[in-house]
N, C-alpha and C positions, 0 to 999 in steps of 0.2 A: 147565571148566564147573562151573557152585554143583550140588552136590548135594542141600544142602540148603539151604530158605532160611529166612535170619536171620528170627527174629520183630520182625516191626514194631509193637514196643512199646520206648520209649524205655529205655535205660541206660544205666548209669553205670559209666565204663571210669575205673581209673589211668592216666595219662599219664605220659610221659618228658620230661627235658630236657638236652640239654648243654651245656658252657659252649663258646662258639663261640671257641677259642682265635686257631689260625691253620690257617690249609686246610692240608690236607698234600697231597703231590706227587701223579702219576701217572707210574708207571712208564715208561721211555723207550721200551719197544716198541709203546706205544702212540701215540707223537710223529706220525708220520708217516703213522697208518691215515686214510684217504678214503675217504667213498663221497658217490654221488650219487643228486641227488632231486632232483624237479619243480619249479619256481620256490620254492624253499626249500633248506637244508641244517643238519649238524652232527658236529666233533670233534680232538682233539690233548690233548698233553702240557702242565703248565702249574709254573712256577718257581714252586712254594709255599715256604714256610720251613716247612721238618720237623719245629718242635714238634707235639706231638700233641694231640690232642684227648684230652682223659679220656673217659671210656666212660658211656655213660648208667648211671644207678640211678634206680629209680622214686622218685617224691615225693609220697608217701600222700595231703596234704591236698590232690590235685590232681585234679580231674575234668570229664569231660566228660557233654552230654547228647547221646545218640545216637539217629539213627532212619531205620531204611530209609524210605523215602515214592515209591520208584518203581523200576522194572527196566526192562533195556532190553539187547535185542541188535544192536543196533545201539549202536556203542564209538565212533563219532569225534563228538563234542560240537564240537568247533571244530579248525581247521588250524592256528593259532597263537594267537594270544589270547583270552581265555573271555568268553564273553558276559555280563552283567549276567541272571542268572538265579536272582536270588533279595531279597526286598524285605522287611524289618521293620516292621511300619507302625506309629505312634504310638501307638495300644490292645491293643500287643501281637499283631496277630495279624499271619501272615507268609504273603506268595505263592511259589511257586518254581517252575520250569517246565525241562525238559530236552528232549535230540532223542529223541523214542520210536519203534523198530520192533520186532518181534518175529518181521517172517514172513522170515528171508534167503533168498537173497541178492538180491533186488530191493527187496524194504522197500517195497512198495506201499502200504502203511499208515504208511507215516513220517510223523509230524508232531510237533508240541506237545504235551507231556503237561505237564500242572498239577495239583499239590494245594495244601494248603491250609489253613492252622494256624489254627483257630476261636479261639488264645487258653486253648486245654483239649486240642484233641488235632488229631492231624493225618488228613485223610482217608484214605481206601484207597487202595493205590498203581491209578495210573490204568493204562487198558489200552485206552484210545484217544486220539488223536488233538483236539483241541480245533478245528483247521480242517479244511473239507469236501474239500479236497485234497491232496496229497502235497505235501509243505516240510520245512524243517528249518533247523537254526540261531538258534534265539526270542532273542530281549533280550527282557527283562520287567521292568514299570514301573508302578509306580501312575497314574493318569490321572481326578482332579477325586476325584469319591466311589468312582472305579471303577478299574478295572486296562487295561495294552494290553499286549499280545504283536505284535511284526514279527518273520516271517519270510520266506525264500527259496519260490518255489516251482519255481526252475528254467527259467522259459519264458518268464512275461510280463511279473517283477514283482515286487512284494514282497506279502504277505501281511500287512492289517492287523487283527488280532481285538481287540475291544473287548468289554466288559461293562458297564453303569452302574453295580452296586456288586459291590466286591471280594467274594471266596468264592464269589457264589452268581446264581444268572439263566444267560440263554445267552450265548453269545459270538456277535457277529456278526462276520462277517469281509468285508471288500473289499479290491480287489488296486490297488496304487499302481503305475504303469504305470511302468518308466525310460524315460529316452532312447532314442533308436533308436540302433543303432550303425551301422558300416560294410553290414556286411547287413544291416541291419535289425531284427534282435532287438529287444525293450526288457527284455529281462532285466536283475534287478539281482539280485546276490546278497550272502553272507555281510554282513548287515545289522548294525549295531548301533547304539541307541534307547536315548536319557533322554528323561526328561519335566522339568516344573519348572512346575506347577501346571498350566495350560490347555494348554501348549507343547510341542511334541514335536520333537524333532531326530533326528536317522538320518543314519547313512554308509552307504553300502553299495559294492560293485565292479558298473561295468559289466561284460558276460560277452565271451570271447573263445574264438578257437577257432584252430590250430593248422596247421591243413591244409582247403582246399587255402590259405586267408588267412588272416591274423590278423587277427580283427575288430579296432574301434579305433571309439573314441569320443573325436572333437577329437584328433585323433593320439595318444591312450594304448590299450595296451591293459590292459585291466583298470585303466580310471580308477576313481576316486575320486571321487564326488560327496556332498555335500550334501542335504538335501530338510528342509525345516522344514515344521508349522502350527500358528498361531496360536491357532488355535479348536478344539484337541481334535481334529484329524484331518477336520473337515468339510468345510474344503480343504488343498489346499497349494501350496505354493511350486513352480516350476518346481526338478528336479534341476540343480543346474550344482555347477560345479567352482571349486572357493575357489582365490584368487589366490595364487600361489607352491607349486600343486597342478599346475596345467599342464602340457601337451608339453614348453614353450618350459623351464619348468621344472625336470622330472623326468628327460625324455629324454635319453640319453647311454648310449654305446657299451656302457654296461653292463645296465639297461634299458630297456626299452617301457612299465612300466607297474608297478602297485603288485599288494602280494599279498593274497590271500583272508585274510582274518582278521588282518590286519598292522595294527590298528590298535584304539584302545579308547579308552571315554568316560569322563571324569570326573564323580564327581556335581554337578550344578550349587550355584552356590553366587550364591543371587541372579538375575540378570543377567548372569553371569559364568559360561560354559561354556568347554569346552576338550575335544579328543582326542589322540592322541598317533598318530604313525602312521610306516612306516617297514615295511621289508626287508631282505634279507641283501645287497644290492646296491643301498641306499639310504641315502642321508641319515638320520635320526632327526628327525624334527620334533613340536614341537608346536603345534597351531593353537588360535589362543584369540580368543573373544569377547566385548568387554563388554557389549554391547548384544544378547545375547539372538540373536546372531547374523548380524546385520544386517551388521556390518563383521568384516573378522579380522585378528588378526596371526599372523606366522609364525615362532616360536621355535626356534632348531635346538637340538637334544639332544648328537647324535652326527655327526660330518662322515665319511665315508669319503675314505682317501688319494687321488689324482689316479691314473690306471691310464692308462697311455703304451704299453703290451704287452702280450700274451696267450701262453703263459698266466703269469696275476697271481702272484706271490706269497703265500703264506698272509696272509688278511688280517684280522686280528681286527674282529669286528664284533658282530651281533647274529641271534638267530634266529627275529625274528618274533613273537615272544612279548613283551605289552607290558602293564604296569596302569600306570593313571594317576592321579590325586587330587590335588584340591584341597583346600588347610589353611583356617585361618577367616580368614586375611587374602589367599585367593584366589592364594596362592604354586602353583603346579604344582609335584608329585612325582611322580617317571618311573620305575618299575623294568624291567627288561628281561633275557631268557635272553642270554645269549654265547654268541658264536659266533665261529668259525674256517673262511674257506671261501675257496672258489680258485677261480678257472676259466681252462677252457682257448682258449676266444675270445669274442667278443664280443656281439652282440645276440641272435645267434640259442639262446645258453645263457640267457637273460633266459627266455626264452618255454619252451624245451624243457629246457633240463636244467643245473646246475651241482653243483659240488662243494664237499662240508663233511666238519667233522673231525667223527664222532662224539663224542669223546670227551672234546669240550670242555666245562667248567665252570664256573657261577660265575653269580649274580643279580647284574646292575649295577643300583647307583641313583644318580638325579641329580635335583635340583631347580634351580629358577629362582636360586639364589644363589650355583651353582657354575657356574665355566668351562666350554664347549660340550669335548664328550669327542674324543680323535681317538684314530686305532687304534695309536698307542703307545702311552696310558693303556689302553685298550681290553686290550691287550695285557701290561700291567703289574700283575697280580692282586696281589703285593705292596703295591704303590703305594695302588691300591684300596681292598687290606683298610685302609690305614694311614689311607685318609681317609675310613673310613667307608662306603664305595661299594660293600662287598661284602660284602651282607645272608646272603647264601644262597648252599651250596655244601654238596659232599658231605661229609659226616661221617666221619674216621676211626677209626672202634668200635675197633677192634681195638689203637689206638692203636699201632703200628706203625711211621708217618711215612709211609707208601705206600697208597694206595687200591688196593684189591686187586680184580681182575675175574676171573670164572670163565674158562678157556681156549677159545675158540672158535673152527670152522672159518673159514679165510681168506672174506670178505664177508659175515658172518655178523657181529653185537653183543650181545653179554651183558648184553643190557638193551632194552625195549622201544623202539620206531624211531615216534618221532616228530617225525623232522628238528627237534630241540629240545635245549637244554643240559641236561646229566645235572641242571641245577636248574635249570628253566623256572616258566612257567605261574603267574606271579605275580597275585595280587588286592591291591586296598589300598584302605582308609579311614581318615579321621577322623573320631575321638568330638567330643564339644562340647567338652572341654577342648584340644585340638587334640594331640590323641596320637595317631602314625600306626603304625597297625597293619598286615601284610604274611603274607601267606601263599604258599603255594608247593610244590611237589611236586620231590623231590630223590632219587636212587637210594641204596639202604641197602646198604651195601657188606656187611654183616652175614644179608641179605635174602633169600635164594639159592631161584631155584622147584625144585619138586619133579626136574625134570629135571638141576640141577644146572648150567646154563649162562644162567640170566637174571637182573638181580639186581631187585627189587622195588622200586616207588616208594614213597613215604609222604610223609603232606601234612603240613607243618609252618607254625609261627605265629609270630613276631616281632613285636616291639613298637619303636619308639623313642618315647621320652617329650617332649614339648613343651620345646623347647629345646633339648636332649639332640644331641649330634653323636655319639651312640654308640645301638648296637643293644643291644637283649636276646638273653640267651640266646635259642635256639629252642625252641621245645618240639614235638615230634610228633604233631601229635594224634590219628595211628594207630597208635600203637609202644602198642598192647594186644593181648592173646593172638586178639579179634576178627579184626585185621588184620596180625597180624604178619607173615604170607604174605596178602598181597591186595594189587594195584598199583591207588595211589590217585592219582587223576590229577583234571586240571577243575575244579580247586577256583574256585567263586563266592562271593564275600564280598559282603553288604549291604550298602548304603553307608550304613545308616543303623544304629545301636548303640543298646542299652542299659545295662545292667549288663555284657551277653554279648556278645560277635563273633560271629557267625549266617554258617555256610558253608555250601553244598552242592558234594557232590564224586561223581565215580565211582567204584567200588570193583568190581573181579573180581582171581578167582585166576588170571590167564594175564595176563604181563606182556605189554603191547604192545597192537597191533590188529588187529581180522579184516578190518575197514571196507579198509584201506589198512598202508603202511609191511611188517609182520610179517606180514600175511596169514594170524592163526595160525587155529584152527579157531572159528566161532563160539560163544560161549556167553552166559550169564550176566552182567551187567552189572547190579549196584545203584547205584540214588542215592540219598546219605544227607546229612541232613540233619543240621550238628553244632553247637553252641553252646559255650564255655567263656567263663567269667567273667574278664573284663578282669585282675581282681587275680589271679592265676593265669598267666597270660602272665608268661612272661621268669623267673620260678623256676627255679634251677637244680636244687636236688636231686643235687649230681654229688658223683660219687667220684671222686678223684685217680688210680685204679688201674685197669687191664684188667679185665675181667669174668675171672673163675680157671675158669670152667664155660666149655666150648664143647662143643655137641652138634649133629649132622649126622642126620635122621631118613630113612629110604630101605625099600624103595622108598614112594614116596607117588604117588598112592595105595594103599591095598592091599588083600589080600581075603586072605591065609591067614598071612604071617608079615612084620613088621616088624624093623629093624636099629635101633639107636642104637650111633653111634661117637661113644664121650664124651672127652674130653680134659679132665683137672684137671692145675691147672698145683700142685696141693696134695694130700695124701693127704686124704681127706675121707668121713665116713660120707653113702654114700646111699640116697635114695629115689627109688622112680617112682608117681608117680600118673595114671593116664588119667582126663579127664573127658569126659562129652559136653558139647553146644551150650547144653546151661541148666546145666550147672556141677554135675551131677552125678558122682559117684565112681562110675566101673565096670569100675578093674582098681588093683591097688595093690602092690606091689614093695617090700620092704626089702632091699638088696645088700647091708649091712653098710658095713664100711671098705674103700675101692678106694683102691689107690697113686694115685697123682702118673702121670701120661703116658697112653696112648690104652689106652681099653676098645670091644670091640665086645659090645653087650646084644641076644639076639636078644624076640620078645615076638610070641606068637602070637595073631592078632587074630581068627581065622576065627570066633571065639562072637559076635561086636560085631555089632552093627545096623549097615546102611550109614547112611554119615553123617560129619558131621564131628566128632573128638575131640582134644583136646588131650592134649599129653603132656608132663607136668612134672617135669624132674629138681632133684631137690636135692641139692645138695651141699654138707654144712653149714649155713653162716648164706644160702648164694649159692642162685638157681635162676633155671633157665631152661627156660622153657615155647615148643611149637610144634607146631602145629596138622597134624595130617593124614586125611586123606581115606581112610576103608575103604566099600571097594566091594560 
């Protein structure tokens, strides 16, 4: 839980980049760990080539602009793919909207929270709800002079809020009724909404249920529909189900039906729209429209192998986690988390339960100009990396050649459980010049929480250049002493640019979820609002060498005495400086010269104010800072 909270007044953080060489391995004890989850999975070992990665160093002339602009305890934002929850508008100013609760564990108060950048500052973080009833899940969109928000409310339908001009007036809200199902419901849920001047399109799931039937709508469960209108929402189109969506379709001994958040919209481009959609026991498709909708085609991405037995084989695939974008000649680009998952029979693990590797890795891309993927390529991260297809992926700090995990009880992951690749959770656009940009949230193998057993996320940004069959370095754009311990997850890109890439993301110090997966205790949850300058992407800034400083800070939090075990791989004169949260100096250390190998530093904190403070060793020309909590 935040003890204290960040000031929401913008700042300016140094950022990191590394040169994204080639992935390095994962340890073989880890090949063969499973666990299972709810129509979703993820995990396994993967054949990297063991050069290493060089180790970040910071790159001075690199910054970001940062800013809390909302809190929330309530941690699950989406089940697989992030919603369109943040918009740039052409005079500079920007809307942004996330799931907000605050009262747990019912979240009676759950709904849309919005602010809102006037062009000069952004408003107060919100602390209610924008519609009159409980929902969640918002896509958010400009619409004519004015803005929509669609969300879920669970029971009857979708949630449509409207305002006539952006920033400012009320929101009216009406509920767009689904289909009836098997029982009758019309619930639609986990929705996602673009606009494209007067025009609004929306996917969302029909709802199902488990016991004592499995509801179904036209023989899926948890179909897939469509719902357009033409006229800004005044009416609309009947929900139905696009052609090569269908029972006759989808259905097969593996599933019934599609998954909650398994699918995402590109920004329209013209008359030309598209989504992308798919699951762990799905085809990969994309459906695309020239005509605004009217008619579709149906592009496949990804095939899954033919399954004659139960239980299947490890089967490299995907984990639900999907961005999609169209370039300025209306080409579709697909990135997607990997995944590795098995099951042990047939329909009835569709609905109730299957199995995935957690500790599978790796951002797959594919566009409209490459071969449809199947799970030998799926499965071939080499191959990948060689052809460009494999944007994102954990970082080797240590440069080592092994991805290093803290040790953990049997059913237990050293890392936050959101049935997703240790590098999921993809955004993407293009600028006018047709440069596609890519962000993502990847585990920091370097990253480690205060308990010593989870390793932390951080959101990172990728570029490839127009033309270019090659990526950019990454750059992190939370690898600052802000967030160096904070798992940052959710990231939403704009689809619309300026000089800057406009994200908002989640950020708390407890890796994982209260909501679901980790179950950990609830707390604190910020969404932040981040901006870095296009020319700034893909710099590398790297050093050829190991970081010589590693330091271990315990117990964290604290209240009477702190450890530091420092390791120099060099004999080196040091210092310690503590700062607090606005960068003040309030305890300071000269150790002298320390040999070469492991020191333990004790450092009694009991005078300190509770709160958060950093604590900086230097070691020579080197330093390394990390953040802990006194109580």
């Amino acid at each position: 839980m935040k003890k204290v909270l960040f000031l929401a007044v913008a700042m300016m953080f140094g950022i990191s980049s590394f040169a994204q060489l080639k992935p390095a391995q994962l340890s073989d004890q880890h090949q063969n760990i499973k666990a299972t989850r709810v129509k979703g999975a993820v995990q396994e070992t993967m054949n990297f080539s063991t050069q290493s990665n060089p180790s970040v160093a910071p790159h001075a002339s690199k910054s970001i602009n940062e800013q809390v602009i909302g809190q929330t305890r309530y941690d699950l934002q989406t089940n697989g793919s992030v919603q369109n929850r943040i918009y740039l508008y052409p005079d500079g100013t920007i809307g942004a909207s996330f799931t907000y609760g605050s009262l747990e564990t019912a979240f009676a108060e759950r709904g849309t929270a919005y602010n809102y950048f006037d062009g000069t500052a952004w408003g107060a973080n919100p602390t209610a709800r924008i519609e009159p009833a409980r929902c969640g899940w918002p896509s958010y969109a400009p619409l004519g002079a004015g803005e929509i928000v669609v969300s879920h409310n669970g029971s009857t339908g979708l949630l449509v809020s409207k305002r006539a001009v952006k920033g400012t007036g009320s929101w009216t809200t009406t509920t767009l009724i689904g289909p009836a199902c098997s029982n009758g419901t019309t619930a639609l849920l986990w929705p996602r909404m673009i606009t494209s001047g007067n025009t609004i399109h929306i996917i969302a799931a029909t709802d199902q249920a488990v016991s004592p039937a499995i509801w179904k709508y036209q023989g899926l469960a948890l179909a897939c529909v469509y719902i357009r209108s033409l006229d800004g929402g005044a009416t609309w189109d009947a929900p139905r189900i696009l052609p090569g969506m269908d029972s006759a379709s989808i259905v097969s001994n593996l599933t019934l039906g599609f998954s909650g958040d398994g699918y995402s919209w590109a920004k329209a481009k013209g008359d030309t729209i598209a989504f992308v959609v798919g699951e762990s026991w799905m085809n990969t498709f994309v459906m695309k429209s020239y005509d605004k909708g009217t008619t579709w085609t149906k592009i496949p991405v990804y095939n899954l192998p033919p399954i004659t037995a139960f239980p299947t084989p490890r089967v490299p695939g995907t984990d639900g986690c999907y961005a999609i974008a169209l370039d300025n000649t209306g080409k579709a680009h697909v990135c997607m988390g990997r995944m590795v998952n098995s099951k042990s029979s047939g329909l009835i693990d569709s609905i109730g339960y299957s199995s995935y590797y957690p500790y599978t890795d790796g951002l797959v891309y594919w566009n409209e100009s490459m071969p449809v993927l199947d799970s030998t390529q799926m499965g071939d991260l080499t191959t990948l990396d060689a052809n460009g297809q494999l944007p994102g992926y954990m970082v080797d700090y240590d440069a080592s050649g092994v991805i290093e995990f803290p040790t953990v009880a049997s059913g237990t992951w050293p890392f936050g459980n959101y049935y997703a690749s240790l590098s999921t959770m993809p955004a993407m656009t293009f600028d006018a010049a047709n440069n596609l940009f890519l962000s993502y949230s990847s585990c920091r193998e370097d990253k480690i929480d205060a308990t010593g057993l989870k390793l932390y996320r951080h959101l990172y940004i990728i570029k490839k250049d127009n033309g270019s069959s090659t990526w950019s370095t990454a750059t992190d754009l939370t690898g600052n002493v802000f967030h160096d311990y904070d798992e940052c997850v959710f990231g939403s890109m704009s689809y619309t640019t300026n000089n800057n890439i406009h994200i908002v993301y989640q950020a708390d110090e407890t890796p994982g979820l209260a909501v679901r997966g980790d179950a950990t205790a609830y707390g604190d949850n910020f969404i932040y609002y981040v901006n870095i300058p296009k020319s700034e992407i893909g710099l590398s800034g790297v050093k050829e060498n190991q970081n010589p400083v590693n330091m271990n800070i315990y117990p964290n939090p604290s209240s009477d005495y702190t450890y530091i075990d420092l390791d120099l791989t060099k004999a080196s004169n040091v210092n310690v400086t503590v700062t607090n949260l606005v960068g003040q100096q309030v305890m300071y250390k000269a150790l002298g010269q320390l040999s070469s190998g492991s020191h333990n530093l004790a450092f009694a904190v009991s005078t300190l104010k509770s709160g958060i403070y950093f604590f900086t060793v230097e070691a020579g020309a080197n330093k390394v800072t990390k953040k802990i909590v006194i109580e």
